[in-house]
Structures are given as C-alpha cells and as structure tokens.
N, C-alpha and C positions, 0 to 999 in steps of 0.2 A: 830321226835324231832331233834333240833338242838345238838350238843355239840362240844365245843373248846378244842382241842387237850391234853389239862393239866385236865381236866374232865375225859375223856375215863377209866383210871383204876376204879375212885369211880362208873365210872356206870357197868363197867365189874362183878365187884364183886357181885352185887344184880342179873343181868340177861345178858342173849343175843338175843337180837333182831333177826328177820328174814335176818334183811338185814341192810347193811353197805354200806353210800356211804361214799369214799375218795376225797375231787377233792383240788387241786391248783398243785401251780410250784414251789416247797419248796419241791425236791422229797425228801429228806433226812428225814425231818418230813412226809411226806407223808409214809413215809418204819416202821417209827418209831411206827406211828398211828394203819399201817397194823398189826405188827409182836404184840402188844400188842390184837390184837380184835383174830388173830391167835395163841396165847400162851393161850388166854381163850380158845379158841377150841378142843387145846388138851388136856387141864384140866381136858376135861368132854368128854373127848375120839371121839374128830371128825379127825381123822387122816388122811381118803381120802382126798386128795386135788386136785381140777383140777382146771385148769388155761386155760383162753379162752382170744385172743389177737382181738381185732376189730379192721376191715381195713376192705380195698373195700371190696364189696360183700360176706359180714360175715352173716354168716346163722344163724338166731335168733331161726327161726323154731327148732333147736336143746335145745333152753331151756324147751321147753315143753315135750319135749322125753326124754331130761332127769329124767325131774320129774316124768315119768311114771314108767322109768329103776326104778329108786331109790325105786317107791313105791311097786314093783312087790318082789323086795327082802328086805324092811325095812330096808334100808343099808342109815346109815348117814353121810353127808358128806361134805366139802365145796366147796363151787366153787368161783372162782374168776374172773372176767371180767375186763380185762385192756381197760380203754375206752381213747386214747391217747388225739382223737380231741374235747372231752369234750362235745359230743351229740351222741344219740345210731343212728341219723338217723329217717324216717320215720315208717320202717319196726323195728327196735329197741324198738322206745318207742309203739309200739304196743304190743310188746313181753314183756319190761319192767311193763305195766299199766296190763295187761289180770296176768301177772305173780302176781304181788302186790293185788288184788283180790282176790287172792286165793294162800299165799305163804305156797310152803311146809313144811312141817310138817322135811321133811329128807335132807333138806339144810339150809344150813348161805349162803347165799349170800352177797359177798363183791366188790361191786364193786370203785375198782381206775383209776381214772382219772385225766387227765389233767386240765385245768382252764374249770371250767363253766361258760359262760356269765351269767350277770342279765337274758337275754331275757332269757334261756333255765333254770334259775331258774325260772320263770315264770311258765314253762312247766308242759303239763300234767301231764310225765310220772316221772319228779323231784318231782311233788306234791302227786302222790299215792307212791313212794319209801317212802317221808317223812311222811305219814301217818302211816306207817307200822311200819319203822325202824329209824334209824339213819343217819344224814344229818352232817358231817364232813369236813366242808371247814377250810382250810391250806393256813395260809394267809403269805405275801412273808414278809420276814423282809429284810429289807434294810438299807444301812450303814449309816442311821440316827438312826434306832430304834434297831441294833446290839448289842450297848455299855447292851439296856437295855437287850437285851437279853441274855449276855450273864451274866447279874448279876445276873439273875432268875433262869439259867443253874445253876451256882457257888452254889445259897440258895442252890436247891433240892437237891445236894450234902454233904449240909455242907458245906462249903467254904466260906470263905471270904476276902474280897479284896479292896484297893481303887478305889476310880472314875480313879486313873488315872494309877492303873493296868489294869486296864478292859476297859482304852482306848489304851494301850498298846497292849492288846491280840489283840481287834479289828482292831488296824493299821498292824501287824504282819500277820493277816490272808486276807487281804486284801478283806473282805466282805465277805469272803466262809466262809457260815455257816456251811459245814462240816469243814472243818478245823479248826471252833472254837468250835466244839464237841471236836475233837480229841486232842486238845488243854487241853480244861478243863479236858477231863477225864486223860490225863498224869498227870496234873497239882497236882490232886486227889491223886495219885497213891505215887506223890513225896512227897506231904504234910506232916508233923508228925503230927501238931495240928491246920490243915483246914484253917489256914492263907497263902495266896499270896501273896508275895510282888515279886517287878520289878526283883530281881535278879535270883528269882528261876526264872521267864519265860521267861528272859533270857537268862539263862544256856538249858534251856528244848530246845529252838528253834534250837542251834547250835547242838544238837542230837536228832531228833526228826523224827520219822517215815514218819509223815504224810506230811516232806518237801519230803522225797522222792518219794512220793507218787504223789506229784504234779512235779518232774520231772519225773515222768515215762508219765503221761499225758500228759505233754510238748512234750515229744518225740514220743509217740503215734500219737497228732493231729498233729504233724508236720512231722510226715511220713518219720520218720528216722529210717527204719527197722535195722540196724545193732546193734543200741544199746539197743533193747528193749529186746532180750533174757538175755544181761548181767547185767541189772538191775534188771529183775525178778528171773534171781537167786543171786544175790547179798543179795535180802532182803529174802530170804530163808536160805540162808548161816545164815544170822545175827537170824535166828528164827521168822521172824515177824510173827503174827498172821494171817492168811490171810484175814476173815471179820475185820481186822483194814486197808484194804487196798483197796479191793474189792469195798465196797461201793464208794468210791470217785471217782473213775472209770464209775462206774456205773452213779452217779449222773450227770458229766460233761456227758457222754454218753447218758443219758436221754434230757439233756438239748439242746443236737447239733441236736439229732433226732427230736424233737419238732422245734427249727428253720428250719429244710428241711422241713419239713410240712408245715408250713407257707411258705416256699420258693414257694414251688410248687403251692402256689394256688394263687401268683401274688405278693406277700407283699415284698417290699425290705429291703435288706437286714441291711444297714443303720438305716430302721427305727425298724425294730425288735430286735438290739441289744440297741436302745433305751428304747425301753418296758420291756427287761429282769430282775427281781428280783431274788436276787441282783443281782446288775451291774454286765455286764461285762468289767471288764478292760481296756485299750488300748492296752496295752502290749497284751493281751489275745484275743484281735478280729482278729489279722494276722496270727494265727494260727489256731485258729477256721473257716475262711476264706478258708485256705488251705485244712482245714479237709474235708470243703463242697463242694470243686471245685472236691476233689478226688472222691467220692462218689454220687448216687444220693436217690434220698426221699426213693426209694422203698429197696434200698440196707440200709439206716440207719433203716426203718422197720426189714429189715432181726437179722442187728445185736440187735434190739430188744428183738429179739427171744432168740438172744444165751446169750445175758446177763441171763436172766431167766435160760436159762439151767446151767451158772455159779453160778446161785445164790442156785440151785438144787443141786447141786454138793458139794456147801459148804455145805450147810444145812442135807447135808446124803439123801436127797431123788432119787438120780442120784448116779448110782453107776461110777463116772467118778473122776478123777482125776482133783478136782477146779484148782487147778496154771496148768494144762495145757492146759484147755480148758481157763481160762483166757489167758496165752499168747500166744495163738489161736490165742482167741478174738481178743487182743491187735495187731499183726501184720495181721491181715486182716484188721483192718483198720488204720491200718498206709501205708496198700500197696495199689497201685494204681488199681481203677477197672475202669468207667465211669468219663470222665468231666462233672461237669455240669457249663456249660457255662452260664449260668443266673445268678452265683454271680458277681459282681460287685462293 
C-alpha cells in the first residue's frame, strides 16, 4: 500500500507491516517518517536494530542468513537498509523479490532510500515490497509550496498565524525546511496562547539556535578548521540540546553526499544544483563547491557511515560521546583529504 507521510501514525496504531519502504530527498521528513515506524518498534519490544549501508559490491546474499540466524534463536528484530542511489541493483532486487515471498516472521524491514525514478517504481522488486508492506515516497517541498507548509506544520501544533507571518518565517529560512521545523517548534515553546504574530518571529530569529547552527555548516563546508571546535563548545556552554543541532548537520551532509554521487557518474555540477529540492541558494553553491573539490564520492560515503554512528551515539545505542564524535565529524570534513578535480 501506498501512504503519505501525515498518514503513518493513524496506520501505526492498528498494525506493522513486514516491511517499510522510505524514498525521496526531503531527508529531514524522511528521519521523521523513520523514527515514527521505529518508536512503533519499540512499543512492542523490537529493540535489536541493525543497519546495512548499500554501495559497491554490497552482499545481498547476507539477508537470507540473516533470516536463518534470527529463526534458529526466535529473536525479533529490525533491520534497516540505507539504499542511497535509489535501486538495490540487479543482485538486490533478486534478494529484495525472493525476500518479499516469504518475509520473516522475526524482522520489520525498513528500508530508506534516496529518490526512486518512475522507471524503478515500475520495478519487480518495488512491486513485491509494495504487495507485502508499505510504500512511503517523500515528496520535496519547494519555496513555492513552503508558505503552505509551513501553515500545516503551525495547525498540528495548535498555532496560528497570518499569510504574511508564515511568509515571514519562509523568507527568514531561506527554503530549509529544517529550519522552518526548528523555527515553529521555538515559535511553540514561546507562544502563551498559540497566536504568531510578526514580532515574536522576530524577536526569536535575533536568538535562535538554529541560526547558529547554520553557521557552524557555513564553516564546516568551507573548511575553516580553526573555528569549528569554538563553536561547538560555545553551543554546549549555552546548554543546547544536541538532537536540536545534530540533524541539520546531518541533512546538509546527506545532501552534498548525494550530489558526489551524481558527480561521479558524469552529471555536472551546474545542472544538479538545478534539480535540488529545495533550492539551493547562490550564496550556498560556493561553498558547497569547496566542500566537493575537498573531498571525493568514496570519502563523502565514508562520512555516511559516521553520521550514523553520531546519530547512535545521541540515541544511547553507541556508548560514545555525540558532540565528540560530531566534532570529529565536523573537522574531518572541513579538512582537506583528495581534490576532485571534475567540479567545475
């Protein structure tokens, strides 16, 4: 079955499917989508969770051994498949369609991905997933359909606002739809009786975390290591939350990975920040530029990986220290490894 992202809790509550697909380029609803099909999981006690990243030469053949492991000891558990390029492959959707035939009894399968073309919804192994389970496409909102977005954000709240606060918010956030999460949910937090008007947002913007959030990015993709330990403890000092920071890190970092992917298999660069939802800025492609020149495809894979382990870390499943391994993260790539001489 199909279902639209504002759907998932009314269908949580009745049951859980075998299987969950995630896909578009909206990661922040995409994390959103996840953590709700994942908080039913633990509801009803599925707390193992393993995480499998696909790239070159990813061995499929291990989901069938899984399902053997699991059934030898009747241990329940999820698994999650990050599918970045938005097709499992030839040897994938073999492993996906044989798996969908016969899905276990002692996994949820969830798998997140990147954009699926029309063509690969066509596909076998998309149409035995959507026979079984759940078919979840995350569609981009762009600084046309924002203003409504972000009126429908305000409702589920309780909040209310004029047309021309909530085209306020959306000129303020300059199209990042995280930033107009973190936006409303302070906006919330200030409210006493669920009215915005122009003055409280503001007041909220001239103190507001999530600007500094977006200069710690700024100096991250423009690979200014000196200042990136004194901003990370700055916003420690000040008490921030760290999942109010973490994520938007994460999202720009999702997003640069997916343009090296496309880099690398011929697409220029020009025309890719054409295609991004939402837009990417002017201001914001000369630094994104610089990020991609520092780095190449196989290294922005890598930091892939350790986003995840940051996100492990916040979440208590990592027994690691999040704001360290974040500002790891953060100056490894901000420092210089590979040119890749193909942007232009």
């Amino acid at each position: 079955m199909h279902l639209q992202i504002e759907q998932i809790e009314r269908h949580l509550q009745e049951n859980l499917l075998p299987v969950y697909l995630i896909f578009g380029d909206e990661q922040m609803l995409i994390d959103e989508a996840s953590d709700l099909i994942r908080k039913k999981m633990r509801s009803i006690c599925i707390n193992d969770r393993q995480v499998w990243h696909v790239k070159d030469h990813f061995d499929w053949s291990q989901l069938e051994r899984q399902e053997r492991t699991l059934s030898l000891f009747y241990s329940r558990c999820s698994l999650e498949i990050r599918l970045p390029t938005g097709t499992p492959g030839r040897e994938g959707s073999i492993a996906l369609r044989a798996y969908a035939t016969n899905p276990s009894p002692y996994t949820t399968l969830l798998i997140i991905s990147g954009k699926i073309n029309a063509l690969s919804q066509r596909s076998k192994w998309f149409a035995a997933l959507y026979k079984i389970g759940v078919i979840i496409p995350i569609k981009s909102i762009d600084s046309v359909n924002l203003p409504l977005w972000i009126l429908h954000r305000m409702q589920q709240l309780g909040l209310h606002a004029s047309q021309q606060v909530i085209s306020l918010i959306s000129e303020l956030v300059e199209g990042n739809l995280f930033a107009a999460a973190q936006e409303i949910k302070k906006l919330e937090l200030l409210s006493y009786d669920g009215v915005i008007n122009e003055q409280l947002v503001l007041e909220t913007v001239s103190d507001n975390s999530s600007f500094q959030v977006f200069n710690l990015v700024e100096t991250v993709l423009s690979g200014d290591l000196s200042k990136i330990p004194k901003i990370i403890a700055r916003m420690r000092s000040e008490g921030l939350v760290f999942m109010s920071i973490f994520p938007f890190l994460s999202w720009s970092l999702h997003r640069i990975i997916d343009i090296s992917y496309q880099l690398r298999y011929g697409q220029g660069v020009d025309q890719i920040f054409k295609s991004q939802k939402p837009t990417i800025w002017q201001k914001d492609q000369k630094i994104i530029r610089k990020a991609l020149i520092r780095h190449d495809a196989m290294q922005w894979q890598i930091f892939l990986q350790k986003i995840t382990l940051v996100d492990q870390a916040a979440r208590g499943s990592l027994k690691e220290c999040p704001w360290m391994l974040f500002e790891n993260l953060c100056m490894e790539v901000a420092g210089t490894n590979v040119l890749f001489t193909n942007i232009k």
